[in-house]
C-alpha positions as CSV (number, residue, x, y, z in Angstrom):
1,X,0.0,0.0,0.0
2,X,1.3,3.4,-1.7
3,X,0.3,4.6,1.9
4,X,1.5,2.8,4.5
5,X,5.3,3.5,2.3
6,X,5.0,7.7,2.6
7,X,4.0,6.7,6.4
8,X,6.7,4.3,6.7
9,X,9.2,7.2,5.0
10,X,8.0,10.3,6.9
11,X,8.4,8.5,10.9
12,X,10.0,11.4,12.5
13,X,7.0,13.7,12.0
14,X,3.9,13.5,14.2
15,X,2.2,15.5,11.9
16,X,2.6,14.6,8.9
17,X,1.6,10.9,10.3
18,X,-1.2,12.1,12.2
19,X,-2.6,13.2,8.2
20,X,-1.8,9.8,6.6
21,X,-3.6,8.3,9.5
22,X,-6.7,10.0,8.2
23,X,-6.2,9.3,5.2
24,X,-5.4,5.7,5.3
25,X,-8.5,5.6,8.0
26,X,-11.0,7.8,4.5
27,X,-9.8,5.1,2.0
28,X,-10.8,1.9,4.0
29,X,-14.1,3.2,4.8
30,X,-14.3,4.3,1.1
31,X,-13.5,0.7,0.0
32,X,-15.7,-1.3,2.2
33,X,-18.8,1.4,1.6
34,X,-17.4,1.2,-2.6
35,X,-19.9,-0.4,-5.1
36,X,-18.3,-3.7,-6.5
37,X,-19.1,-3.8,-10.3
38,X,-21.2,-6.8,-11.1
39,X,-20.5,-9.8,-12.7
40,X,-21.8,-11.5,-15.8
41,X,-21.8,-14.8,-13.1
42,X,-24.0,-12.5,-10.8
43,X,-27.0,-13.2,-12.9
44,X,-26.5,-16.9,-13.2
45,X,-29.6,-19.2,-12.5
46,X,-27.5,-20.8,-9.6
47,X,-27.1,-17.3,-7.6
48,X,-30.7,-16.5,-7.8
49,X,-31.4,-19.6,-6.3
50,X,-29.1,-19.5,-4.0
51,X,-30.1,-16.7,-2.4
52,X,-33.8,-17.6,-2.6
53,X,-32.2,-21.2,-0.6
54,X,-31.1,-18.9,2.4
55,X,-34.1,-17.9,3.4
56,X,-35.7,-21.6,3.1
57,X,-32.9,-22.9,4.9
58,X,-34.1,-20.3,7.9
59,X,-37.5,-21.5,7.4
60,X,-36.5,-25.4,7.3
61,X,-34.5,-24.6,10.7
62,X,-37.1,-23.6,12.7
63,X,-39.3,-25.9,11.4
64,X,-36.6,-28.7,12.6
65,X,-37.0,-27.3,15.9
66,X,-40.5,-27.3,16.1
67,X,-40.0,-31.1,15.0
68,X,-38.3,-31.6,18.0
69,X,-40.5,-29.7,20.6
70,X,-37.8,-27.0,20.9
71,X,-39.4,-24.2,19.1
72,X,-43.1,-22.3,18.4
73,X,-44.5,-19.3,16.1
74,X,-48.3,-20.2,17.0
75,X,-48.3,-16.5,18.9
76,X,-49.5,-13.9,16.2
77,X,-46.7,-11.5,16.9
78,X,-44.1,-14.0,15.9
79,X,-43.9,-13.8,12.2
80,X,-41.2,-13.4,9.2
81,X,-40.1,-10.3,7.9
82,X,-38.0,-8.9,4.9
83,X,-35.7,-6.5,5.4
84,X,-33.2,-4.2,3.4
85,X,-30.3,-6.3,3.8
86,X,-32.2,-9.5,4.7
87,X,-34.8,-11.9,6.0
88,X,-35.8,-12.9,9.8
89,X,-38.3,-15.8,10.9
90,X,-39.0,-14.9,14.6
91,X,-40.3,-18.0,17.0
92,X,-40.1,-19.0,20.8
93,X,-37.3,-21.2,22.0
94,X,-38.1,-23.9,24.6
95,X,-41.5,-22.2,25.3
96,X,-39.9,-19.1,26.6
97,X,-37.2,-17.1,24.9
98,X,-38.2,-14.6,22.3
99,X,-35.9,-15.4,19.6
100,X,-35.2,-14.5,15.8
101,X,-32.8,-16.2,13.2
102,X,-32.1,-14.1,10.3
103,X,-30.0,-13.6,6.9
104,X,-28.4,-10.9,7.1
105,X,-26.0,-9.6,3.6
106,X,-25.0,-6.6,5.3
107,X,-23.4,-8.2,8.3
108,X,-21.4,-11.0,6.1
109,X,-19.5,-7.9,4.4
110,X,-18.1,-7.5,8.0
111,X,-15.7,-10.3,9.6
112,X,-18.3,-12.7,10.9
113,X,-17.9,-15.3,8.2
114,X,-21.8,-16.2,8.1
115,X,-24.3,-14.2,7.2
116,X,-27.1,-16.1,9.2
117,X,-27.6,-14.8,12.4
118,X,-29.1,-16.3,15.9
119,X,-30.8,-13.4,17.9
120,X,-33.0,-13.4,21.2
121,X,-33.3,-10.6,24.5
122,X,-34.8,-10.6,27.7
123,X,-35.6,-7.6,30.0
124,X,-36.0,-9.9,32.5
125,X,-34.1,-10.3,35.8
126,X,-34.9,-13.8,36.6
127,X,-33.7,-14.5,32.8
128,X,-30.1,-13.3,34.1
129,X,-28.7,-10.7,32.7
130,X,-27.3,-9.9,29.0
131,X,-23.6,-9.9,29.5
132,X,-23.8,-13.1,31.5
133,X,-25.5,-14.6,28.8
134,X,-22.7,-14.0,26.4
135,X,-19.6,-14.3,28.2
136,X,-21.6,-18.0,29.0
137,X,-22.1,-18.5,25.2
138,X,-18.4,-17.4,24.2
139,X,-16.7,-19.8,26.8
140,X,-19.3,-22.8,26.4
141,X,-20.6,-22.6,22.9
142,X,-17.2,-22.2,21.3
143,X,-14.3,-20.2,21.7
144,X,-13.5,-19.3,17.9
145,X,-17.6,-17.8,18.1
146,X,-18.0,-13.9,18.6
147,X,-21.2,-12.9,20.6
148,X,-22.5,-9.3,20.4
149,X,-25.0,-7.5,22.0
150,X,-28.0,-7.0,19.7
151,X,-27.3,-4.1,17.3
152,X,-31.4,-2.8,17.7
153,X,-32.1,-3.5,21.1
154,X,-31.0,-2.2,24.0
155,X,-30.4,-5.3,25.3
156,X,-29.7,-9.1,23.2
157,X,-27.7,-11.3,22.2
158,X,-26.5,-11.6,18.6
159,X,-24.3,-14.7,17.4
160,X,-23.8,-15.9,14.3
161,X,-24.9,-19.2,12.9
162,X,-22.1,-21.2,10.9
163,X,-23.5,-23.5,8.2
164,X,-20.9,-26.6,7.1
165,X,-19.9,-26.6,3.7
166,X,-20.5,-29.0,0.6
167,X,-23.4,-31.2,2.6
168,X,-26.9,-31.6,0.8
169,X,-29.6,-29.2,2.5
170,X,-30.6,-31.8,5.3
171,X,-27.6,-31.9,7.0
172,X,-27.5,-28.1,6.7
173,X,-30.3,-27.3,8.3
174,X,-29.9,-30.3,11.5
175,X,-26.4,-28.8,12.1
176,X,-28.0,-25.0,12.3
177,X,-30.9,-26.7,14.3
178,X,-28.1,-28.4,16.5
179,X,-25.8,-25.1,17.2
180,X,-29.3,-23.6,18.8
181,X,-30.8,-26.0,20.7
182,X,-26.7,-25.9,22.0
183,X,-27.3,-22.2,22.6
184,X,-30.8,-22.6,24.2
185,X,-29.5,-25.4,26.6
186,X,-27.0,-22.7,28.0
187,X,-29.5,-20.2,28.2
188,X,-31.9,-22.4,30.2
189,X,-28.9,-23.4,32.3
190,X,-28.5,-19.7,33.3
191,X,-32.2,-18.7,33.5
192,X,-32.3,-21.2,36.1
């Protein structure tokens, strides 16, 4: 990076590396905000229906869990949504947490490495509290998994969904189905 050189070159002044700090700091949020020219394999058959497939596979997950007497959407509230950047299927977990699981394009141009999304939140006290919930999730669900609050509420947890790779639809969606029953047995364990 042209850059990172003149900053390498110009050490001895504070100012001048204060600028190219800014600068450097303009450019990347001018690349990752950049529109990426399409691609005549954009508009392939296969990448429209992929993209219709992501939000079946959210679909076919909770659907799975309802299967297994792990999940619900009978209340009227609890519905699917489209979104700018997305899709979300909102259900209960275990008869009691609020929860949503969602596609979400916007937050796999980030570092997550999914772009499906877990989500549920609770205001109350006997649910413990937020941060316990996710310092719980990041040491028992996995170590390599970020957890976040929830970006909309004030309180929540957010943690992404990882799908494995080059297995038939099936095995995609147990697998999801498996990583949040994992997540809802925790949550039980501390709501206890």
């Amino acid at each position: 990076n042209v850059l990172n050189k003149i900053k390498d070159a110009v050490q001895d002044s504070t100012a001048l590396i204060s600028d190219i700090n800014q600068i450097i700091g303009l450019k990347e949020k001018l690349d990752a905000n950049a529109f990426i020219p399409f691609q005549a394999s954009d508009f392939s058959p296969e990448t429209g229906k992929k993209i219709c497939s992501y939000s079946d596979i959210i679909d076919n997950v909770i659907e799975k869990l309802k299967s297994r007497n792990r999940a619900d959407n009978k209340n009227g509230s609890l519905m699917r949504t489209g979104q700018k950047y997305g899709y979300t299927n909102y259900f209960r977990l275990d008869n009691r947490f609020i929860c949503a699981l969602s596609v979400l394009f916007n937050t796999w141009q980030g570092d997550a490495g999914t772009f499906f999304w877990f989500s549920t939140g609770s205001n109350k006290k006997e649910d413990g509290g937020i941060d316990e919930w996710i310092e719980a999730i990041a040491n028992k669900f996995t170590p390599h998994r970020r957890c976040y609050r929830h970006p909309n509420a004030k309180s929540g947890l957010f943690l992404p969904i990882f799908v494995p790779f080059d297995k038939v639809e099936d095995e995609v969606v147990d697998d999801m189905a498996k990583q949040i029953e994992k997540i809802a047995d925790i949550l039980n364990d501390l709501s206890k």
